[in-house]
C-alpha positions, 0 to 999 in steps of 0.5 A: 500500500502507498504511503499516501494510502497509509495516511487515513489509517494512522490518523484514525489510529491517532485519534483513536488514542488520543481520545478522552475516555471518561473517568469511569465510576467515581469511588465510594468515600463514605464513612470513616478515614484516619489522615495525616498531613504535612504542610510548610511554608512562611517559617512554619512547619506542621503535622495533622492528624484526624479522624474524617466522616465523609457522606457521599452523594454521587460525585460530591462528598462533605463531612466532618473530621474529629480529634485532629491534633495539630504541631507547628514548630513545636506547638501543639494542640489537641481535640480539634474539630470542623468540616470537610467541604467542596468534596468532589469525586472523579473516578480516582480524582479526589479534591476538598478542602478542609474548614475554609476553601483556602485549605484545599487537598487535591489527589487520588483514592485507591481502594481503602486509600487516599493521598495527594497533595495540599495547598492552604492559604491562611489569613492572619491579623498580620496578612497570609500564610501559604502552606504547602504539602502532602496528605494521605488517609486510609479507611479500615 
């Protein structure tokens, strides 16, 4: 067959993997996670640690995390609360935020686990913080 010929063949086999596939089934998150986080940034340097609740709907999830404790740069405190918003689910694709869209958690689950990355920006009465860092969470 003449290269010419050839032409059509290869495009459409181009095209055919190049093609956008859907995300397949988004993964069930409801119930209980146990997650860890590290952020840095400003001369701060933190560790996390909560229990979430997350209920899911669809592709959209929220909830609430419990006995989070917190250390930055060698402070710590204990028994924190608050929410889980924005949860939204994309077949392993998982973004959220934690409390306030400014602490915002993008990455993907597996299973009985998640992990990505986090990015939060805090206001102060002196101006913002910028965190940056990691996050993971297993369910059992």
């Amino acid at each position: 067959m003449p290269p010419s010929r050839l032409i059509p063949f290869m495009m459409l086999g181009i095209l055919a993997c190049g093609s956008d596939k859907a995300a397949g089934p988004a993964a069930d998150l409801t119930g209980s996670w146990s997650g860890t986080e590290t952020l840095s940034g400003s001369g701060l340097s933190c560790a996390i640690s909560l229990t979430m609740q997350l209920t899911q709907t669809g592709a959209t999830f929220n909830g609430t995390y419990s006995n989070g404790s917190v250390t930055c740069n060698g402070q710590s405190q204990t028994g924190i609360t608050g929410t889980i918003i924005n949860g939204t689910v994309s077949g392993s694709k998982v973004t959220f935020d934690v409390d306030d869209p400014g602490a915002h958690q993008t990455g993907t689950v597996a299973g009985n686990t998640m992990n990505g990355n986090a990015h939060w920006t805090i206001s102060t009465s002196s101006g913002s913080v910028s965190l940056a860092g990691t996050w993971s969470a297993t369910r059992p």
